[in-house]
C-alpha atoms as an extended CHARMM CRD file, in Angstrom:
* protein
*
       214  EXT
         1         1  UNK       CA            -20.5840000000       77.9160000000       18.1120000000  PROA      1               0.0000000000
         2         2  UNK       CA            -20.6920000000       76.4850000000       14.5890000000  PROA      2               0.0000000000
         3         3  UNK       CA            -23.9550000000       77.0210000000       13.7060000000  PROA      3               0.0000000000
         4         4  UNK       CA            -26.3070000000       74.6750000000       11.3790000000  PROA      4               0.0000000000
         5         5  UNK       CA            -23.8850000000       71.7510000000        9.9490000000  PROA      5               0.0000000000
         6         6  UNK       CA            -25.8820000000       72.5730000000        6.0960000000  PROA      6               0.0000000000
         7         7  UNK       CA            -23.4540000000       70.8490000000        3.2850000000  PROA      7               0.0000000000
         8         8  UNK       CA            -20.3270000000       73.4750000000        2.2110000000  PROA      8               0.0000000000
         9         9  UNK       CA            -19.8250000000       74.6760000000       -1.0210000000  PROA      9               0.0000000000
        10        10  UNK       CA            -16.5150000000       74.5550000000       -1.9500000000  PROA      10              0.0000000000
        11        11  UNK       CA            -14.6880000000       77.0500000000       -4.4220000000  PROA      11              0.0000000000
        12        12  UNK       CA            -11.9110000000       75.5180000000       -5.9650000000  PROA      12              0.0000000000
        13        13  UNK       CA             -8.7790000000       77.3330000000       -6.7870000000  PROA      13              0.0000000000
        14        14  UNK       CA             -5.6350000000       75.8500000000       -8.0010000000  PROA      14              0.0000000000
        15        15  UNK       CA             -2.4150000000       77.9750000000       -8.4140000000  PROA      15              0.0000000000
        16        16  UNK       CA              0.0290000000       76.8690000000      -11.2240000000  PROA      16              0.0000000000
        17        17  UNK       CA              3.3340000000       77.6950000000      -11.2150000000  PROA      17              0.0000000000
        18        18  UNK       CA              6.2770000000       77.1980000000      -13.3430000000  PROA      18              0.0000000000
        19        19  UNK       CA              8.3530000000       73.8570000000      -13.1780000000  PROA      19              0.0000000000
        20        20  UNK       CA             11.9890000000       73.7730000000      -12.0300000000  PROA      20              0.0000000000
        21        21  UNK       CA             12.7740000000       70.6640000000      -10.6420000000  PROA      21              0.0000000000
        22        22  UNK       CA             15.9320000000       69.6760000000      -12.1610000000  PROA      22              0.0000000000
        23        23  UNK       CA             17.4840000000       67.1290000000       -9.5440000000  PROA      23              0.0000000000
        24        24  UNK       CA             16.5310000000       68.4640000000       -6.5920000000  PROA      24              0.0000000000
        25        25  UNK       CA             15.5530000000       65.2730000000       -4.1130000000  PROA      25              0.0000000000
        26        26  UNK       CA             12.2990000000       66.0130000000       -1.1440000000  PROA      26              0.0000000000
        27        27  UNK       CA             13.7630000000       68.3150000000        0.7560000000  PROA      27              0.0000000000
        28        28  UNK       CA             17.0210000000       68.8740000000       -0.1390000000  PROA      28              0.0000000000
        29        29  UNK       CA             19.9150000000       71.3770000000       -0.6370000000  PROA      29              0.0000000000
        30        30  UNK       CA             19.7840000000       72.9930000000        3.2600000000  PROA      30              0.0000000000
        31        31  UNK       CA             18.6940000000       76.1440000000        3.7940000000  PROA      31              0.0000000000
        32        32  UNK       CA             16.3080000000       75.3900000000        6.2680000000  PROA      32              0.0000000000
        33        33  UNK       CA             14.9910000000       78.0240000000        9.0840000000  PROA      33              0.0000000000
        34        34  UNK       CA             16.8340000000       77.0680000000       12.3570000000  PROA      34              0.0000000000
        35        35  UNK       CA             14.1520000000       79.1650000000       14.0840000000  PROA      35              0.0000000000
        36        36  UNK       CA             10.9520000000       77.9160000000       12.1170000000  PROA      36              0.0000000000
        37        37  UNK       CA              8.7910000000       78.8210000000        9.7870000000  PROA      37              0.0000000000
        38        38  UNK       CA              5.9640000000       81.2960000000        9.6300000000  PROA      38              0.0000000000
        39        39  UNK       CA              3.2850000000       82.1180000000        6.9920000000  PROA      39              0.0000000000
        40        40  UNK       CA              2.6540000000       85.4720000000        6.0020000000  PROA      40              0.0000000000
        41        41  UNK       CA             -0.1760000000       87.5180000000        3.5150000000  PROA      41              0.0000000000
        42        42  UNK       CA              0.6860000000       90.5420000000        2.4800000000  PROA      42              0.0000000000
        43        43  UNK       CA             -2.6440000000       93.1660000000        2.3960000000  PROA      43              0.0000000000
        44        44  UNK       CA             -3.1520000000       96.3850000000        1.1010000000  PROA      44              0.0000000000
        45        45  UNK       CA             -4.3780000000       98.9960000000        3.8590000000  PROA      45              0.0000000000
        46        46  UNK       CA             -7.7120000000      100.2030000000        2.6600000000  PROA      46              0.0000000000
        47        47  UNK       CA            -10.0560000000      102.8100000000        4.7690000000  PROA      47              0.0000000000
        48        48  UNK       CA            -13.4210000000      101.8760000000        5.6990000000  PROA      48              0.0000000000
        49        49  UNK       CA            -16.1260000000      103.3900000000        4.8750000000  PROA      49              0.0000000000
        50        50  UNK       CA            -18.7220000000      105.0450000000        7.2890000000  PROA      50              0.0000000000
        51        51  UNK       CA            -21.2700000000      101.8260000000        7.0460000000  PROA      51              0.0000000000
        52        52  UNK       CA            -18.0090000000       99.2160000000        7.2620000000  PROA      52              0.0000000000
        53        53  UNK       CA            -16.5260000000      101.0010000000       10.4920000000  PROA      53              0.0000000000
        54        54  UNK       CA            -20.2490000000      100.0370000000       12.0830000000  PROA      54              0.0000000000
        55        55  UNK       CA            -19.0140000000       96.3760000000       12.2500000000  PROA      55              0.0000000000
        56        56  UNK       CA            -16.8720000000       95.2820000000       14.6440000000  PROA      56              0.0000000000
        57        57  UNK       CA            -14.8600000000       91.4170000000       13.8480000000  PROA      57              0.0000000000
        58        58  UNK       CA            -13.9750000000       89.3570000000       15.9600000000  PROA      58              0.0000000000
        59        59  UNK       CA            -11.5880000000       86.3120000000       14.7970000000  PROA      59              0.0000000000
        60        60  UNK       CA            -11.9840000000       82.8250000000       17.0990000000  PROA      60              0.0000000000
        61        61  UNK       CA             -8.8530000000       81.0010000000       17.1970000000  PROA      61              0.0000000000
        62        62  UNK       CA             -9.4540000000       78.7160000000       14.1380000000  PROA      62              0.0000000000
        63        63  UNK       CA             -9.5380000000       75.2720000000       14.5780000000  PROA      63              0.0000000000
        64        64  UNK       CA             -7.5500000000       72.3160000000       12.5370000000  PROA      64              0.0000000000
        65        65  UNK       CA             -8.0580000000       68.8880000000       11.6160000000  PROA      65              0.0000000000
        66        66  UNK       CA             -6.0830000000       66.5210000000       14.2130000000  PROA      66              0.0000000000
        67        67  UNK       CA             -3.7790000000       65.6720000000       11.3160000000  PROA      67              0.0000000000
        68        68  UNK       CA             -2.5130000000       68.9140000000       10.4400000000  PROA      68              0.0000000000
        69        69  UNK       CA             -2.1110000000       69.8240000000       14.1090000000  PROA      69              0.0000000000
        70        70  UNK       CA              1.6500000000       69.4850000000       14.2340000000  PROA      70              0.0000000000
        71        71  UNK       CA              4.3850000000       72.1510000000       13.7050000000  PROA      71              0.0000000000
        72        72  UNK       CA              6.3280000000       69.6100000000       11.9060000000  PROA      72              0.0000000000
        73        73  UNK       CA              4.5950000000       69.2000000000        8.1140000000  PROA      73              0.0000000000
        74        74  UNK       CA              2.9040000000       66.5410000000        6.5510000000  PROA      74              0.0000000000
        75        75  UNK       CA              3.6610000000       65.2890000000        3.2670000000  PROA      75              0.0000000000
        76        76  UNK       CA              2.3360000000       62.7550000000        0.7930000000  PROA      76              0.0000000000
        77        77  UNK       CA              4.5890000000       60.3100000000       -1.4400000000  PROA      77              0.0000000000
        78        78  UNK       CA              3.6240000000       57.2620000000       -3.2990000000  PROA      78              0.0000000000
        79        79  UNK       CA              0.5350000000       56.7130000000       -1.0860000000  PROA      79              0.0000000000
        80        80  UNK       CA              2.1930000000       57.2010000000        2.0810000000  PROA      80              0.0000000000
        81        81  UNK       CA              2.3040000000       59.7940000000        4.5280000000  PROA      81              0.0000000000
        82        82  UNK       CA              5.7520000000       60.9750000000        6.2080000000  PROA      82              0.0000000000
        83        83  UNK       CA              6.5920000000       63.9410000000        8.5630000000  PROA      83              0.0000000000
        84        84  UNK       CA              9.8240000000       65.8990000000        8.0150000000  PROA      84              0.0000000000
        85        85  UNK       CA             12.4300000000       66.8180000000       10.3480000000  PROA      85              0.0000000000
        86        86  UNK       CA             12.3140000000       69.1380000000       12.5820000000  PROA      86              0.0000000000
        87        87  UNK       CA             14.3870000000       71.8920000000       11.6120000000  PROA      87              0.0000000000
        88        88  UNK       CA             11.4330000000       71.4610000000        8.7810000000  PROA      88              0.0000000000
        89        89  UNK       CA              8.2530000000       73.1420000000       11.1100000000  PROA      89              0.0000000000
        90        90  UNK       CA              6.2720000000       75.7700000000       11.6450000000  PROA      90              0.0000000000
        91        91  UNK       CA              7.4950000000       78.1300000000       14.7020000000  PROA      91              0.0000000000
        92        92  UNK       CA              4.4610000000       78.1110000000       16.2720000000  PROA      92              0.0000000000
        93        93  UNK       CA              1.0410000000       75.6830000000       15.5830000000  PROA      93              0.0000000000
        94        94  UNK       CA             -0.0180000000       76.4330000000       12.2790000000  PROA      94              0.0000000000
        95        95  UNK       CA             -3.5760000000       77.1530000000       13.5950000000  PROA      95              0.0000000000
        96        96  UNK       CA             -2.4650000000       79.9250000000       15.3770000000  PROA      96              0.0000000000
        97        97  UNK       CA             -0.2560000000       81.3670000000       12.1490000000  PROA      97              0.0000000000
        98        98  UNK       CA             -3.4870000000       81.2940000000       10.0260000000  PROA      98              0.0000000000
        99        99  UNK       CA             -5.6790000000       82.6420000000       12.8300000000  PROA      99              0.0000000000
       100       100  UNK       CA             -3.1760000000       85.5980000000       12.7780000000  PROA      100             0.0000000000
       101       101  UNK       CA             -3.1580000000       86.0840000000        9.1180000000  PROA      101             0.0000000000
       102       102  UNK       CA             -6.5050000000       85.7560000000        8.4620000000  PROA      102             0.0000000000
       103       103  UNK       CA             -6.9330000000       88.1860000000       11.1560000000  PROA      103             0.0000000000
       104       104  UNK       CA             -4.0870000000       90.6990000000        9.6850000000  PROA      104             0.0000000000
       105       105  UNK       CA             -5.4870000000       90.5760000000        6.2490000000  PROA      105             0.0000000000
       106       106  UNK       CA             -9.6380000000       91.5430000000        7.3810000000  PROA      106             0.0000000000
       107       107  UNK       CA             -7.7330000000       94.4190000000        9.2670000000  PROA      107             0.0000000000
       108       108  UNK       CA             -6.7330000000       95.6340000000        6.4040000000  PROA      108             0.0000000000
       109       109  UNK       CA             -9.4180000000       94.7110000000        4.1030000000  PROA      109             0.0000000000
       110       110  UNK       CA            -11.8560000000       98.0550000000        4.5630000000  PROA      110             0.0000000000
       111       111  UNK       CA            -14.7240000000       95.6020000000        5.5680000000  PROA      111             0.0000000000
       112       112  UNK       CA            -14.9470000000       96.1940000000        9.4610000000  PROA      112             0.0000000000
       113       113  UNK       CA            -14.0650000000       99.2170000000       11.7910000000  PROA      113             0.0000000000
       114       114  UNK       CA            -12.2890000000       97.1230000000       14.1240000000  PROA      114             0.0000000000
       115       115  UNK       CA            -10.8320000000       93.3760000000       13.9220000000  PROA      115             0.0000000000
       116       116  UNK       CA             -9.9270000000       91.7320000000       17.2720000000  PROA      116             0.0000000000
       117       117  UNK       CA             -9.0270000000       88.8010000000       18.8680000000  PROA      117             0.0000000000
       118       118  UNK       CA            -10.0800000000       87.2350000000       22.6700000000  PROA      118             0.0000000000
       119       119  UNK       CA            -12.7100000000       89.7100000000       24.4960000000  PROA      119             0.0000000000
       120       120  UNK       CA            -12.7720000000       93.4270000000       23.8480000000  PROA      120             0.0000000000
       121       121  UNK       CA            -14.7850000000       96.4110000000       25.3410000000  PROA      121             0.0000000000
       122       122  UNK       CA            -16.0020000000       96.6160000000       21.6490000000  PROA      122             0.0000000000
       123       123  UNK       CA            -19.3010000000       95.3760000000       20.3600000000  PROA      123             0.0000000000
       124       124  UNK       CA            -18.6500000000       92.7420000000       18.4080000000  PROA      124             0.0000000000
       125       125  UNK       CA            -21.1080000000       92.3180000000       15.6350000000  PROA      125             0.0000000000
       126       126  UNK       CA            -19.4720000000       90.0930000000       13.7290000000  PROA      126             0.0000000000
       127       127  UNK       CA            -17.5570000000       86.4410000000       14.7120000000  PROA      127             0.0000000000
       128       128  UNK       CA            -15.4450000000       84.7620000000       12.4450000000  PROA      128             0.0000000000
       129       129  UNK       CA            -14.5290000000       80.9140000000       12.9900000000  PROA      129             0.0000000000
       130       130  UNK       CA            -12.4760000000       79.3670000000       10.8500000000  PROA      130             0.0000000000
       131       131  UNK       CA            -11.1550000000       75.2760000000       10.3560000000  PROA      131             0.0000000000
       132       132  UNK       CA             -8.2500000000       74.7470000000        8.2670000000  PROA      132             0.0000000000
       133       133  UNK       CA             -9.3830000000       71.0040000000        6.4140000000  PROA      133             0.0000000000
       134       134  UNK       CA             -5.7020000000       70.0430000000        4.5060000000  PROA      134             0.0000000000
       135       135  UNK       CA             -2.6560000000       71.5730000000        5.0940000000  PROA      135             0.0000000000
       136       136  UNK       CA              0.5820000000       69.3940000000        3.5060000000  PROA      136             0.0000000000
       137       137  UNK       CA              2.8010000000       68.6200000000        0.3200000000  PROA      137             0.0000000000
       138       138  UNK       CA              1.4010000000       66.3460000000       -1.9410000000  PROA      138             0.0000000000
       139       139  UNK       CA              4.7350000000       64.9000000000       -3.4650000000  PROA      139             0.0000000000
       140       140  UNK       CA              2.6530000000       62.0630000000       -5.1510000000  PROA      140             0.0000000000
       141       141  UNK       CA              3.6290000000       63.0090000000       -8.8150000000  PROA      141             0.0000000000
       142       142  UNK       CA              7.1890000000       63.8180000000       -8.2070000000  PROA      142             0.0000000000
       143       143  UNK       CA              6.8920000000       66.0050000000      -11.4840000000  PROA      143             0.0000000000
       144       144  UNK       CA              4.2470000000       68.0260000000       -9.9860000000  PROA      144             0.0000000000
       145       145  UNK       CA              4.9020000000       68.6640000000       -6.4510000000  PROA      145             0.0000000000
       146       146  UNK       CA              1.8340000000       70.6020000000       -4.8240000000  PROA      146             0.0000000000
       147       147  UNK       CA              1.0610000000       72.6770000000       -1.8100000000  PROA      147             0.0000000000
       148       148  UNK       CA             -1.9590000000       72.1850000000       -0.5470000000  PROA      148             0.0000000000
       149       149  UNK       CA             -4.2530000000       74.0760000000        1.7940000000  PROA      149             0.0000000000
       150       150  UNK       CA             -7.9410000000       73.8740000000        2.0560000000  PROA      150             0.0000000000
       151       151  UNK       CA            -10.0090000000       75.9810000000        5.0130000000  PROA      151             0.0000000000
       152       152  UNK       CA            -13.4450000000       76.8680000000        5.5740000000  PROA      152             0.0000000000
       153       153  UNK       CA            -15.6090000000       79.7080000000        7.0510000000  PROA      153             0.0000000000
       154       154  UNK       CA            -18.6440000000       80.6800000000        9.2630000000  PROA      154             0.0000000000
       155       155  UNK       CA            -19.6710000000       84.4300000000        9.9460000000  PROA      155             0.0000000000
       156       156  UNK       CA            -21.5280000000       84.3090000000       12.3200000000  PROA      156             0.0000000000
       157       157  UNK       CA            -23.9340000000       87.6490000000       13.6550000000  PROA      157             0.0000000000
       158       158  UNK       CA            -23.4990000000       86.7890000000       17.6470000000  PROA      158             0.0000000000
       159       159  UNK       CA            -25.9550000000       89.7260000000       18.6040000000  PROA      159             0.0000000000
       160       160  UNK       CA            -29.0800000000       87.4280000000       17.8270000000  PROA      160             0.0000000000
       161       161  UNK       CA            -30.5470000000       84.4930000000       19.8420000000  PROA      161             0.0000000000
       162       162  UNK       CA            -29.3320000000       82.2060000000       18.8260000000  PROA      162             0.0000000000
       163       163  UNK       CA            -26.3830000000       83.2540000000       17.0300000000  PROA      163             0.0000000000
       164       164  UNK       CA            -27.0210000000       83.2080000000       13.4640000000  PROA      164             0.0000000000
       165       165  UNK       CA            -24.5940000000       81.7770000000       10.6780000000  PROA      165             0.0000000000
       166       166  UNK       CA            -24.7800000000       84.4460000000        8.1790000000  PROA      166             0.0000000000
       167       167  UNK       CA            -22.7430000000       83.2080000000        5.4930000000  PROA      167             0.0000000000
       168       168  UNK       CA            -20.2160000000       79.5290000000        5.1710000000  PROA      168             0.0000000000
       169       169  UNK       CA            -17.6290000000       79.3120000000        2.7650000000  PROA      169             0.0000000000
       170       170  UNK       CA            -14.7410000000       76.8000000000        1.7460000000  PROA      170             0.0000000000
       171       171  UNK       CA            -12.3430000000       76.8600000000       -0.2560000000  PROA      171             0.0000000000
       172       172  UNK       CA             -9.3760000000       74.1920000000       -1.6200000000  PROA      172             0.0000000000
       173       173  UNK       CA             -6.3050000000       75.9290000000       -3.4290000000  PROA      173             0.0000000000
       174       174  UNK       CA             -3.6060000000       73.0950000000       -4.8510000000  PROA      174             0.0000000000
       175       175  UNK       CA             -0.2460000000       74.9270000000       -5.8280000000  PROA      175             0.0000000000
       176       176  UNK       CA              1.9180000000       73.6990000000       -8.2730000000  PROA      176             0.0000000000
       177       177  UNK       CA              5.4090000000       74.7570000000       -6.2890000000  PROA      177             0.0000000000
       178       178  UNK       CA              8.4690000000       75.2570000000       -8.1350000000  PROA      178             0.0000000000
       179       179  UNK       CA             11.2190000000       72.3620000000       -6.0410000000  PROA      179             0.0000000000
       180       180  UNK       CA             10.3180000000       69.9770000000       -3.5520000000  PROA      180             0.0000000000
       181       181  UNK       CA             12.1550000000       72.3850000000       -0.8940000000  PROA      181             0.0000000000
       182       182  UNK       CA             11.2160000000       73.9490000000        2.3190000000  PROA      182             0.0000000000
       183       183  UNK       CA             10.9260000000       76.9200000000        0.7050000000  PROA      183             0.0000000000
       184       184  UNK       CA              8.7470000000       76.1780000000       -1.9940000000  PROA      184             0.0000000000
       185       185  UNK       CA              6.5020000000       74.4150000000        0.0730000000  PROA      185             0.0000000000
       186       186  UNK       CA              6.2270000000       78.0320000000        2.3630000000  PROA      186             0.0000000000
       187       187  UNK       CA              5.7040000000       79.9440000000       -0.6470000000  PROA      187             0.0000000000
       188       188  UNK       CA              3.0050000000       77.6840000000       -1.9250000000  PROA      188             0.0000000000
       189       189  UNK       CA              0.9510000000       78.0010000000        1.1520000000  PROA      189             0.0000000000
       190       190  UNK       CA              1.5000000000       81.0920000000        1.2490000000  PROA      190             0.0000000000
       191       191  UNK       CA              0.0920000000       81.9790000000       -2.0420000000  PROA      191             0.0000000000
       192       192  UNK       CA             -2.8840000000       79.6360000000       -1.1990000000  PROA      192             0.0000000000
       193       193  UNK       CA             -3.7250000000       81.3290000000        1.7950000000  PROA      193             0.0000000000
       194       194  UNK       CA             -3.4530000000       84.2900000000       -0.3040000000  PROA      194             0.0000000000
       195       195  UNK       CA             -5.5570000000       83.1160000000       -2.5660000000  PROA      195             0.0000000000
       196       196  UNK       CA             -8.2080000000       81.5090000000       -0.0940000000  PROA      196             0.0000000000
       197       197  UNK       CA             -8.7310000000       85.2150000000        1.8570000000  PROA      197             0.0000000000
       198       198  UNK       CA             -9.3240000000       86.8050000000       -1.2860000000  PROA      198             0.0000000000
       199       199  UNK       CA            -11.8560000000       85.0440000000       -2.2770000000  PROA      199             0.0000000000
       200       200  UNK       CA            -13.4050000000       85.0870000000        1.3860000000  PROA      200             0.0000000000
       201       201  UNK       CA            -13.1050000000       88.3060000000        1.4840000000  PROA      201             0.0000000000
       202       202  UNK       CA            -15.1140000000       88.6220000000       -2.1140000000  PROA      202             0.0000000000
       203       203  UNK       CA            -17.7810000000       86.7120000000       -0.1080000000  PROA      203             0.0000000000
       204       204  UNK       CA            -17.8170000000       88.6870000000        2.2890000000  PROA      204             0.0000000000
       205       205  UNK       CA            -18.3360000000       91.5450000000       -0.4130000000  PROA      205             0.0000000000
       206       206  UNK       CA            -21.1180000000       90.1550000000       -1.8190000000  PROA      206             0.0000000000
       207       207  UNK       CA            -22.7120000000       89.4640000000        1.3160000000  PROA      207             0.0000000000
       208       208  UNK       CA            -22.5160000000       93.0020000000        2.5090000000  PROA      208             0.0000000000
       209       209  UNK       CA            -23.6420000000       94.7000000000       -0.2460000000  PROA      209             0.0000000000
       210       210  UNK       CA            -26.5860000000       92.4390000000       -0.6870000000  PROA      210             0.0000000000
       211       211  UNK       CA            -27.7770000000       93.5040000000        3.1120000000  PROA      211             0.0000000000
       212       212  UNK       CA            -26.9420000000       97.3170000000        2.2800000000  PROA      212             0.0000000000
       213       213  UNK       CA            -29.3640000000       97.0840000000       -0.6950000000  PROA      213             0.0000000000
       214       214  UNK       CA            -32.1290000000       95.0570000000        1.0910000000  PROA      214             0.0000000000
């Protein structure tokens, strides 16, 4: 359930990092993760407060565009597009790695009195469906090699009928990573997706205390 297809506004973040390139080629020097790759968002535990622990989340696996639907990654150079080996992947579909972390972080966040995922006894006031829009290297300007990541929102109150989109958000982070490594490329997205909940989760803020006051 997506609710009304009204045009996104996007927030645009772009993380800049310093440059170390030296002569590193795409991808090289080893140290690659013979198990896979994960991405992970580290949140601060804070308590909810007696009106937050009235809202119960729940997260729907978020969706992702067919071309960003591979455990192996996607890169960009010189107007082409190229896969990378596969000792080079995620562990699991990335879909399912943000779904987690998004899910991890609200947990944390103070917002809700209960975050789950799949069918619970709860009463879920709140859903939250998410589609992850770009997820690759961008390798184009071999001086500036990026990680990119760009995912959108709907909360959506499922108690009313229909199901109501209560508030749709997107937002595009481009990080300037330090090497054209594995590595870098991890901690990029990482810090994007980093970046991207935060300023969901000021949305989600915003939102809340508007309804509190009206």
């Amino acid at each position: 359930m997506m609710g009304s297809r009204a045009p996104f506004i996007f927030s645009y973040r772009v993380g800049l990092l310093a440059l170390m390139l030296g002569g590193c080629t795409l991808f090289g020097g080893g140290g690659d993760s013979p198990g896979g790759y994960t991405l992970e968002v580290v949140r601060v535990l804070e308590q909810p407060s007696p009106q937050a622990r009235e809202r119960i989340l729940e997260v729907v696996p978020f969706r992702i565009s067919p071309r960003y639907r591979s455990r192996l990654w996607l890169y960009q150079e010189a107007g082409s597009w190229h896969r990378v080996e596969e000792e080079q992947a995620f562990l699991i579909p990335p879909q399912v790695l943000v779904t987690e972390q998004a899910s991890t972080y609200f947990r944390r966040s103070g917002l809700f009195g209960a975050v789950v995922e799949g069918e619970s006894r709860l009463q879920v006031t709140h859903l939250l469906e998410g589609a992850v829009t770009a997820l690759y290297g961008d390798f184009s300007d071999p001086m500036a090699p990026r990680a990119v990541m760009e995912i959108q929102f709907f909360l959506i109150d499922p108690r009313l009928d229909p199901p109501k989109t209560l508030l749709k958000s997107g937002f595009r982070v481009e990080a300037e990573i330090l090497t054209a490594t594995p590595q870098a490329l991890i901690q990029g997205w990482n810090n994007g997706l980093e970046s991207i909940l935060e300023n969901f989760e000021n949305d989600l803020r915003r939102l809340f205390d508007h309804s509190s006051r009206g």
